[in-house]
C-alpha positions as CSV (number, residue, x, y, z in Angstrom):
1,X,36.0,-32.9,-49.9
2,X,36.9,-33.9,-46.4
3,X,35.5,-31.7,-43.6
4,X,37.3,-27.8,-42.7
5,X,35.1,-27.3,-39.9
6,X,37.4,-27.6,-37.6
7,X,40.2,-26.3,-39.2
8,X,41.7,-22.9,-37.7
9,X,40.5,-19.6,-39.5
10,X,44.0,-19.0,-40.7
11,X,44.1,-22.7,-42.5
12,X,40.6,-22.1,-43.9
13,X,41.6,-18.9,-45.4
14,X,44.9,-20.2,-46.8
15,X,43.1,-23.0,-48.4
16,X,40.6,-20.3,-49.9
17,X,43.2,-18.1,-50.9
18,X,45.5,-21.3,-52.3
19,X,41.7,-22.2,-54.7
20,X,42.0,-25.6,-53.0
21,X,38.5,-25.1,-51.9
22,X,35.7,-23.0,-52.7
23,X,34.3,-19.9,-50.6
24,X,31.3,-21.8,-51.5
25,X,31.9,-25.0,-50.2
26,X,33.4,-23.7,-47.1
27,X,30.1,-21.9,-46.4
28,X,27.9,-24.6,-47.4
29,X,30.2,-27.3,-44.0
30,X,29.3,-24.6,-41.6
31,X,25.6,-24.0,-42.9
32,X,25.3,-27.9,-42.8
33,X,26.8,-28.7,-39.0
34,X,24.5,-26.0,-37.9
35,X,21.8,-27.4,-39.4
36,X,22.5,-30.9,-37.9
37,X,23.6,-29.6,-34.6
38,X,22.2,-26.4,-33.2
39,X,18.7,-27.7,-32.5
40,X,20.6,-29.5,-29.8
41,X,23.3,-26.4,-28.9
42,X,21.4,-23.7,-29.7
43,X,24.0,-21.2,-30.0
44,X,22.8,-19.8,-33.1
45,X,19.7,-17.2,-32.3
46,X,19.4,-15.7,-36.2
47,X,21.1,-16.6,-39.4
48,X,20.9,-15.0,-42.6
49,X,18.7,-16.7,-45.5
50,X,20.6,-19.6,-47.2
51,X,20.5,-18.5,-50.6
52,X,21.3,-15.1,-49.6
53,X,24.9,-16.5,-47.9
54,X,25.8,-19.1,-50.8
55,X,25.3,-16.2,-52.9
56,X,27.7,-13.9,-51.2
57,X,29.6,-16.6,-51.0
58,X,30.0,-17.4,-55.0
59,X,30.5,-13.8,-55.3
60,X,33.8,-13.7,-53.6
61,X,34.6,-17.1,-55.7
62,X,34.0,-14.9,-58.5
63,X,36.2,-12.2,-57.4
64,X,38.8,-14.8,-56.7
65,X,39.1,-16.0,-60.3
66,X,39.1,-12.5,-61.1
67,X,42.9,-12.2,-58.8
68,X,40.5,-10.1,-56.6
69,X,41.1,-10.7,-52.7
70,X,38.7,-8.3,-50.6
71,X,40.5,-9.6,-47.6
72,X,42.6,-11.5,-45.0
73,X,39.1,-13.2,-44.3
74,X,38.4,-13.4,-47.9
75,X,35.0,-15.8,-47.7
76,X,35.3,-17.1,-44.1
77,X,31.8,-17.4,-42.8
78,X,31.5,-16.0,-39.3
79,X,29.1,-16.0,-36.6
80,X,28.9,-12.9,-33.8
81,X,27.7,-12.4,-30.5
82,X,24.1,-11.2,-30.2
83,X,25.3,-7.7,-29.0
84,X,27.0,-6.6,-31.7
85,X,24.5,-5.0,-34.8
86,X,24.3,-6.3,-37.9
87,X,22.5,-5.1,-40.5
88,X,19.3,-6.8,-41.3
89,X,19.5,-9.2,-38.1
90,X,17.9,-9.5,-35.0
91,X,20.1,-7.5,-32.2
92,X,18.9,-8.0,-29.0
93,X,21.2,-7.3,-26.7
94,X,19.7,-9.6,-24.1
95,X,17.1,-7.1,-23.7
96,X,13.2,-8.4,-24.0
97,X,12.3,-4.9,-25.0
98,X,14.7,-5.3,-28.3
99,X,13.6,-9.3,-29.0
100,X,12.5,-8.1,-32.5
101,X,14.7,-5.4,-33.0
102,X,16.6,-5.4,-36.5
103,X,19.1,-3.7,-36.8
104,X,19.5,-0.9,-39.3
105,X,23.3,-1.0,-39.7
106,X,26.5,-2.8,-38.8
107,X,28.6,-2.2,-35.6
108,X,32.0,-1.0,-36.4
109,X,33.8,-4.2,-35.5
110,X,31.3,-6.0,-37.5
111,X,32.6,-3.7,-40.7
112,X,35.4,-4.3,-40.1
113,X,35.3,-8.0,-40.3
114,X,33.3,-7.8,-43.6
115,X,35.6,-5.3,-45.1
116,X,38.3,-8.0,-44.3
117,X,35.9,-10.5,-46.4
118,X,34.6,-12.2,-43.6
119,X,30.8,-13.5,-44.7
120,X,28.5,-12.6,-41.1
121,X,26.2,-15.7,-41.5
122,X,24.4,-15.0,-38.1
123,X,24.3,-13.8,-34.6
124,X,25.2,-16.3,-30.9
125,X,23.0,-16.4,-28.0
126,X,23.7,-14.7,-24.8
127,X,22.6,-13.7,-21.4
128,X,19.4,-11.8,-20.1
129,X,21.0,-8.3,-20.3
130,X,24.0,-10.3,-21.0
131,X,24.6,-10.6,-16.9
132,X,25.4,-13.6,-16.6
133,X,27.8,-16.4,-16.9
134,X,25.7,-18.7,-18.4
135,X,23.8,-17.8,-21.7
136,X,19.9,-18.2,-21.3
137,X,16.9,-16.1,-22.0
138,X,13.1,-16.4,-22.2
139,X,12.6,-15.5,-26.3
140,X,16.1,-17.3,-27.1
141,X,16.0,-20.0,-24.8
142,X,19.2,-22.0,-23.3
143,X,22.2,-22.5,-25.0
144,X,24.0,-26.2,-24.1
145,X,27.7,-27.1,-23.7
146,X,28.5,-29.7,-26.5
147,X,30.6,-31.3,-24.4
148,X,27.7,-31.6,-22.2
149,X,24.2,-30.8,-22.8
150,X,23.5,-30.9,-19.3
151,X,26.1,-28.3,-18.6
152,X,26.6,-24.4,-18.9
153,X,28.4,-22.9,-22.0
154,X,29.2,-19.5,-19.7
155,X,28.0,-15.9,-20.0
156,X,27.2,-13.6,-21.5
157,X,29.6,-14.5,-24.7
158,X,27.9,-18.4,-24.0
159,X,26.8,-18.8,-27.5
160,X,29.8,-17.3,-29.4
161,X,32.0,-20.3,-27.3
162,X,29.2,-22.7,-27.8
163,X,29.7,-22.0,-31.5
164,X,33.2,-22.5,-32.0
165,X,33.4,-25.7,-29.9
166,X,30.4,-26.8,-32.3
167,X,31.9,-26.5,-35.5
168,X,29.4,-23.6,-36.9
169,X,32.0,-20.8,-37.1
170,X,35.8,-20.7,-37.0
171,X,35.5,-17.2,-35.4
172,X,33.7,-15.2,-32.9
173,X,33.3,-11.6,-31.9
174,X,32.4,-11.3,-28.1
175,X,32.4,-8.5,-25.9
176,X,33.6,-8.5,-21.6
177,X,32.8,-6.5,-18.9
178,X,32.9,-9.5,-15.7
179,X,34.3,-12.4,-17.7
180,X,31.5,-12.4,-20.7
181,X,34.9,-13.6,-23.0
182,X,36.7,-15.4,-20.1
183,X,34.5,-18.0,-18.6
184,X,32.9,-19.1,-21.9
185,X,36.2,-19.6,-23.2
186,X,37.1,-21.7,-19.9
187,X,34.2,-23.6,-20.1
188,X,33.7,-24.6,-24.0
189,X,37.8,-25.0,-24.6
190,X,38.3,-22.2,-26.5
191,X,40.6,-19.1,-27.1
192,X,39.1,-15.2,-26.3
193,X,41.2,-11.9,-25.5
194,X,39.8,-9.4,-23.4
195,X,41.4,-6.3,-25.1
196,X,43.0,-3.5,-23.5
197,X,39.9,-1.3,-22.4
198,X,39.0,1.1,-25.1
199,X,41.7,-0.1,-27.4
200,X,38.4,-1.8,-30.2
201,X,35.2,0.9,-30.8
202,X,32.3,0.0,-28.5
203,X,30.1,1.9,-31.8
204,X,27.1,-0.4,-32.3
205,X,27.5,-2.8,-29.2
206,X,24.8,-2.4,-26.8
207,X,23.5,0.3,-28.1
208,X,19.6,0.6,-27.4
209,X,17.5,3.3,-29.4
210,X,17.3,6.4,-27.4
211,X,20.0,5.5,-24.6
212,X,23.4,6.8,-24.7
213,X,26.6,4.5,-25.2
214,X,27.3,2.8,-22.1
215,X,29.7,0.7,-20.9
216,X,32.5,3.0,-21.5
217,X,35.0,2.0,-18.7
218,X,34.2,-1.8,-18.1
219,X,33.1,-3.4,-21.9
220,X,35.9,-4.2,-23.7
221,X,35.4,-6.0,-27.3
222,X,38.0,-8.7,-28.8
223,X,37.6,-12.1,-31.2
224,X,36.9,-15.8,-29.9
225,X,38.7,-18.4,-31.5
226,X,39.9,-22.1,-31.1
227,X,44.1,-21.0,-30.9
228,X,45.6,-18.1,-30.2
229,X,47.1,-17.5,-33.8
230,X,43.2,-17.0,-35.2
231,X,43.3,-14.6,-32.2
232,X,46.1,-12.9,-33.8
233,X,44.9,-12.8,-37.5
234,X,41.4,-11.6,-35.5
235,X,43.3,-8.9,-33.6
236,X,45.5,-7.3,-36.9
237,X,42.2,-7.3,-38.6
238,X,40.1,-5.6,-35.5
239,X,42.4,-3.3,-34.1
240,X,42.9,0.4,-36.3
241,X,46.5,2.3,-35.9
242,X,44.7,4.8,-37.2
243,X,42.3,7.5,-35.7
244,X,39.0,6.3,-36.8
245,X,37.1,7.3,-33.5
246,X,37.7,9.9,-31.2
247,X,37.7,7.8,-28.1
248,X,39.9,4.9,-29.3
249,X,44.0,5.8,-29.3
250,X,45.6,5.1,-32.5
251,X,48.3,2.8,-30.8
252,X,49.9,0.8,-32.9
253,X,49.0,-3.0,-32.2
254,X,52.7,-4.0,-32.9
255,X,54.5,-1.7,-30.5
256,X,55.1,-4.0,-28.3
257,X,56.3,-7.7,-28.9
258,X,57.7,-10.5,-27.6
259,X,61.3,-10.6,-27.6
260,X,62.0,-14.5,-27.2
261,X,64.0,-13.3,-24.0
262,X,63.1,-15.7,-20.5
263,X,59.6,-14.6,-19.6
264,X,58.7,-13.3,-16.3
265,X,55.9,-15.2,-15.2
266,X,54.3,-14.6,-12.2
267,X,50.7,-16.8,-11.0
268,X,48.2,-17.6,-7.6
269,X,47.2,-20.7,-6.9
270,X,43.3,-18.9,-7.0
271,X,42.4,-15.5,-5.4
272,X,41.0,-14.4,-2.6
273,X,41.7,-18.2,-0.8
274,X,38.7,-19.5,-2.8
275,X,39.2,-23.3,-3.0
276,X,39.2,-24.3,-7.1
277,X,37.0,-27.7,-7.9
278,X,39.5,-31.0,-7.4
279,X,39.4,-31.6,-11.0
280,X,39.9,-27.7,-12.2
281,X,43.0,-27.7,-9.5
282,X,44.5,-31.1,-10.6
283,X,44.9,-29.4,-14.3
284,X,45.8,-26.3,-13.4
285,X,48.6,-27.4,-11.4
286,X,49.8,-29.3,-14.3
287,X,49.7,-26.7,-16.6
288,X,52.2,-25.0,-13.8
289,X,54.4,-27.6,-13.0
290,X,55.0,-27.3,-17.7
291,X,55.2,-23.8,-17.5
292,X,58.2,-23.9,-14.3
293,X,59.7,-27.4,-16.5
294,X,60.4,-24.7,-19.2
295,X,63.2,-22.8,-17.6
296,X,60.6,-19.9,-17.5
297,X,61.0,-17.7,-13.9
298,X,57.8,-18.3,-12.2
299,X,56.8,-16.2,-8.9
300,X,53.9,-16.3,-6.8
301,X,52.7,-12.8,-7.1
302,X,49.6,-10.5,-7.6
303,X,49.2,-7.3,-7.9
304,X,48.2,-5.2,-4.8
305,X,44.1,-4.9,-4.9
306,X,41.8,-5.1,-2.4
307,X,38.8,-7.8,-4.1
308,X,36.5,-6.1,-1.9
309,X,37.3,-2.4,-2.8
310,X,37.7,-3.3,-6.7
311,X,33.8,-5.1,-6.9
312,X,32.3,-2.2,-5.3
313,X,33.9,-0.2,-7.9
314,X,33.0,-2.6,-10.8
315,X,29.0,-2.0,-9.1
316,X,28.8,1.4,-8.8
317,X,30.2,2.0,-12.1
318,X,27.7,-0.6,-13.7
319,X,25.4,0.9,-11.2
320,X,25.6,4.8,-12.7
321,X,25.3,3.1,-16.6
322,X,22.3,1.4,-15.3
323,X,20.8,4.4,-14.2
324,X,21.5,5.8,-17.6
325,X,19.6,3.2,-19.3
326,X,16.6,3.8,-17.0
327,X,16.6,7.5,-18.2
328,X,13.2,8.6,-16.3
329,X,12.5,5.6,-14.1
330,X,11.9,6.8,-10.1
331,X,13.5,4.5,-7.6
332,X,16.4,3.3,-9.6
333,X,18.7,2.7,-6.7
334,X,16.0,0.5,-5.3
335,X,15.3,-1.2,-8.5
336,X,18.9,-2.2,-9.0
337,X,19.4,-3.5,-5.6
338,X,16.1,-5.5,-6.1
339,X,17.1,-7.0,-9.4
340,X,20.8,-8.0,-8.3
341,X,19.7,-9.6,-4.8
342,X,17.0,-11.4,-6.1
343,X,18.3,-13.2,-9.2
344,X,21.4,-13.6,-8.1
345,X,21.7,-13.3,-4.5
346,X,24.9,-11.2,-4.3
347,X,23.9,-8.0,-1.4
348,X,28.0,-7.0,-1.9
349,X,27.2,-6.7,-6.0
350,X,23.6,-5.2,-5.0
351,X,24.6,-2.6,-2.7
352,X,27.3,-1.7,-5.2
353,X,24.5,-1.0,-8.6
354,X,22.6,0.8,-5.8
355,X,25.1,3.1,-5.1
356,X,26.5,3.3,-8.5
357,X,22.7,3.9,-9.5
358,X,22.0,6.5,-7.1
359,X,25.3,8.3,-7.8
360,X,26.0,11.9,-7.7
361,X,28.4,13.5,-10.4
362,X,31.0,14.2,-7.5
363,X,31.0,10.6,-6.5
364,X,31.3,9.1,-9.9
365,X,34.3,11.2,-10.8
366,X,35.7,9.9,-7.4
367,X,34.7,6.0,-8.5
368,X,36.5,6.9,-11.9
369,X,39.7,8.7,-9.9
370,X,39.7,5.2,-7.5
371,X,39.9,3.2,-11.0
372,X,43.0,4.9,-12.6
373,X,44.5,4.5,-8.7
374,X,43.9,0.8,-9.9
375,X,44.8,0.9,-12.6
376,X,48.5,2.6,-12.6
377,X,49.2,-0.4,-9.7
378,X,48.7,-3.1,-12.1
379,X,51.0,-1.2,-14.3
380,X,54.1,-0.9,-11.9
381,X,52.9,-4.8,-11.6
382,X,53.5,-5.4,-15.3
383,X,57.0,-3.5,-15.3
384,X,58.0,-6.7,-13.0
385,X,56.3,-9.4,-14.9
386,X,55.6,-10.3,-18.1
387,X,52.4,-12.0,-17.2
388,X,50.1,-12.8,-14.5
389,X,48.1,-16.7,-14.7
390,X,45.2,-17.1,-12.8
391,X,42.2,-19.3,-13.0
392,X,39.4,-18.0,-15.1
393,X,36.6,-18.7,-12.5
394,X,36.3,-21.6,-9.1
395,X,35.2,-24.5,-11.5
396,X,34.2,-26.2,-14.6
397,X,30.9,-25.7,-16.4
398,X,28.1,-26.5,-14.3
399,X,24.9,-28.1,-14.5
400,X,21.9,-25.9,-15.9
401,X,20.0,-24.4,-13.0
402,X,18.7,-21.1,-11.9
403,X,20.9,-17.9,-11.6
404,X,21.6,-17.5,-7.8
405,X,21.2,-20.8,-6.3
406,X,24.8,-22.1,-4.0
407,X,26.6,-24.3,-6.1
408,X,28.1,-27.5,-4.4
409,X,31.7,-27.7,-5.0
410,X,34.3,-30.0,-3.3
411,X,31.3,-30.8,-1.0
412,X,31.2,-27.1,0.0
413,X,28.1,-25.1,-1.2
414,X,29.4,-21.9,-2.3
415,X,27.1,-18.6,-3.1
416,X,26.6,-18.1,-7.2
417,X,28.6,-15.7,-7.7
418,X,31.3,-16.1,-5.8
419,X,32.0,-19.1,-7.9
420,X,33.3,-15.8,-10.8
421,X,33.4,-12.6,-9.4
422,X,36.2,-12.7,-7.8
423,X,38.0,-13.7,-10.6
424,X,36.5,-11.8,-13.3
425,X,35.3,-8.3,-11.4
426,X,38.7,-7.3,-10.2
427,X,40.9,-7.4,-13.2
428,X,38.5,-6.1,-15.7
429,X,39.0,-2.9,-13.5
430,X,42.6,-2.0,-14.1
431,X,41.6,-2.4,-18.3
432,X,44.7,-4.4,-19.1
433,X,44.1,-7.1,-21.7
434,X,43.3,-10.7,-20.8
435,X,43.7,-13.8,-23.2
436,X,42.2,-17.2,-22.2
437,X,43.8,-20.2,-23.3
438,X,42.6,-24.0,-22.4
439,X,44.6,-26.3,-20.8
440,X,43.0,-29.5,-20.5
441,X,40.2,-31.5,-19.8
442,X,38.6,-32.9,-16.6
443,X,38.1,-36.4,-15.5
444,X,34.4,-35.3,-16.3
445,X,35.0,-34.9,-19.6
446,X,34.8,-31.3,-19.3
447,X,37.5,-28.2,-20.6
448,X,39.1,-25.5,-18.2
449,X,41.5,-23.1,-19.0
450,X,43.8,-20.4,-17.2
451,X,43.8,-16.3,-17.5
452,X,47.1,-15.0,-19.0
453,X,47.3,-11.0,-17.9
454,X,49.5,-8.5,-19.8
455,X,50.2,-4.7,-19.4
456,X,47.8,-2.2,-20.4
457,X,48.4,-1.6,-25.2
458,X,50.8,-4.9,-24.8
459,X,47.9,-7.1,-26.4
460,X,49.7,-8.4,-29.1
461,X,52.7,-9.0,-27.3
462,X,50.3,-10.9,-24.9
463,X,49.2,-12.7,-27.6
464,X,52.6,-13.7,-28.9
465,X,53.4,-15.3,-25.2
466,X,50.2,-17.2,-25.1
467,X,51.1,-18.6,-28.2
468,X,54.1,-19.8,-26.3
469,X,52.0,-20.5,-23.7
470,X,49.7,-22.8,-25.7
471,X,53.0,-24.7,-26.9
472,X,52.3,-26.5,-23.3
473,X,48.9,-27.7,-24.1
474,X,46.7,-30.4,-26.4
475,X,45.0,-27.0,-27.1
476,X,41.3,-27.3,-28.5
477,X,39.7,-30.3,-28.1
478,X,36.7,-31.7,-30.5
479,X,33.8,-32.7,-28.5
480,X,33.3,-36.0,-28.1
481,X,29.9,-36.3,-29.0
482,X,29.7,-33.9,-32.2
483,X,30.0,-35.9,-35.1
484,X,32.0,-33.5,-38.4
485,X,29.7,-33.0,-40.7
486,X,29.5,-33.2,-44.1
């Protein structure tokens, strides 16, 4: 049968659903284009056994001719980030103290997928304590653009992107707490939502034996996909109306939706006056030039932050869950300072996890009182606008190297992490939701893509106007050098 690989999630299922292919044979396409490409990718850091996934898989075939359908996902393999547990595989969490841990049950998101009828064939590489934006470890190793091998697939959701642009899933599960969904998507072509902060349970994401659940007000969770309407089928799956955990709302994921009325768009050119690679600007101003061609109002407007103020935040909050995770380590101020400035050469990020780190209980409720300050500005924001586009980070993917050395960009050299944090670090603050759509493709061959912002519990409604959004776009784009296989 010809090739489904890269078909969309929502086609797959249909034809699963329609009996115009088997869950089977479905399983068997993916299995076989990560057998012929990862060795080269290497965006898949466990799988499950063969046997045991064709088996699953002939089970649901079985249910099928039975008129038995567990699921929306009914037999759709599916491969998820490295952070999330699952039962029986490695879940590392980018941690070299957990490179053999197994997990003993599934993260909640993960159950849900599966209870959807999703088949969880294996787990995508990530980042050393999935901090940074490209995805590389010692026990793992480097995970490769497939549009480039010589280039960057982003961090710290690198492999899940690297996956989907490769053919070996049709949908990912990542996680964001400084552009983890957002760059990867930019830089392999694909789709990602960062969700509305707390909206999707954290339960069994980052967890480490013996450490409380961190990551409370920066992680948020949501699916990676090649087009926004596999975000959507992702979303209806992954999101509860009900009141299954305490600290998740039961807001309904339709409350809000697009009208069809004129959409309020506003955008910046980039933030903080960072100058965005020729190539990245040259696209981007394309996609606006489509989006102001479509009778849509579009305004030059950002909410009121200060960068500055709002990374300091993101640090010290990181910096008081780091401490956490240290438990009875002396000198954790000092330790986090040392590990920040030396691999990535940041002292504004540094000083930040210091003082986070070293934090009394009075300060971190003030850090916490600054963020909803934040936070209820980007709201008034969202009362005038519909959305906010922005670029996702200052370039393409770029060229493997070392975390902290300049990057040289329009002939500039620019500091690491400069090159993302201002565009990542800022707006995960307020915790309003985030999609990432691409847009095009470089001269160099390589993808980009834009941030599309939405209110705060507006996700699907977000969703529904990047769809729109996406209208004005070639939208995911086969790499050139991967071959379908068969």
């Amino acid at each position: 049968m010809e090739s489904i690989i890269f078909q969309s999630a929502t086609e797959i299922t249909q034809l699963i659903r329609d009996r115009k292919i088997s869950c089977e044979e479905v399983a068997k396409q993916f299995l076989n284009q990560i057998d012929k490409y990862n060795t080269s990718i290497n965006a898949i850091t466990d799988i499950r056994d063969y046997l045991d996934i064709i088996n699953e898989a002939k089970t649901k075939d079985l249910l099928l001719e039975k008129g038995e359908l567990v699921g929306p996902l009914h037999g759709l393999p599916m491969t998820v980030k490295d952070s999330f547990s699952v039962k029986g595989l490695l879940s590392t969490n980018g941690n070299p103290k957990l490179k053999s841990n197994i997990a003993q049950e599934d993260a909640a998101l993960v159950k849900r997928l599966k209870d959807a009828g999703a088949i969880i064939i294996g787990k995508t590489n990530l980042a050393l304590y999935a901090l940074d934006w490209q995805s590389t470890n010692p026990w793992f190793g480097q995970t490769n653009n497939p549009y480039n091998l010589n280039h960057v697939v982003g961090g710290s959701s690198g492999g899940s992107a690297a996956a989907l642009a490769s053919g070996f899933t049709a949908l990912e599960l990542g996680t964001d707490a400084g552009g983890s969904i957002r760059v990867p998507a930019h830089f392999c072509g694909i789709c990602g939502i960062r969700t509305t902060e707390s909206a999707l349970p954290n339960r069994g994401n980052m967890e480490t034996p013996g450490v409380p659940r961190l990551g409370r007000y920066l992680t948020s969770n949501g699916p990676m996909a090649r087009n926004v309407d596999d975000l959507i089928l992702a979303m209806e799956i992954l999101w509860s109306n009900e009141q299954e955990f305490s600290e998740n709302p039961p807001v309904a994921l339709k409350q809000f939706k697009y009208d069809g009325s004129t959409l309020r768009i506003a955008f910046s050119e980039t933030l903080d006056g960072i100058f965005l690679d020729e190539e990245y600007n040259q696209v981007y101003q394309s996609f606006l030039n489509k989006i102001h061609q479509s009778n849509y109002e579009l305004t030059e407007a950002k909410p009121a932050y200060s960068s500055n103020s709002l990374i300091n935040i993101w640090g010290k909050i990181a910096g008081y869950d780091f401490a956490a995770a240290l438990k009875n380590i002396p000198f954790k101020g000092l330790l986090s300072y040392m590990f920040i400035k030396n691999k990535y050469k940041d002292k504004q990020w540094a000083k930040g996890m210091s003082r986070g780190a070293k934090s009394s209980a009075n300060t971190y409720a003030h850090t916490l009182q600054l963020k909803d300050d934040i936070s209820d500005e980007f709201t008034q924001f969202f009362k005038k606008y519909d959305v906010w586009i922005t670029p996702v980070s200052m370039a393409p993917a770029f060229k493997h190297q070392k975390p902290g050395i300049p990057f040289e960009i329009n002939n500039w050299k620019t500091p690491y992490t400069k090159a993302f944090i201002p565009f990542n670090f800022p707006s995960t603050i307020s915790g309003h939701p985030i999609v990432v759509i691409p847009i095009g493709i470089t001269k160099r061959g390589l993808p980009v893509g834009v941030q599309i912002h939405g209110q705060k519990w507006h996700d699907y409604k977000l969703l529904q106007i990047a769809k729109e959004l996406e209208k004005l776009t070639q939208g995911f784009c086969i790499p050139l050098n991967l071959k379908v296989g068969m």
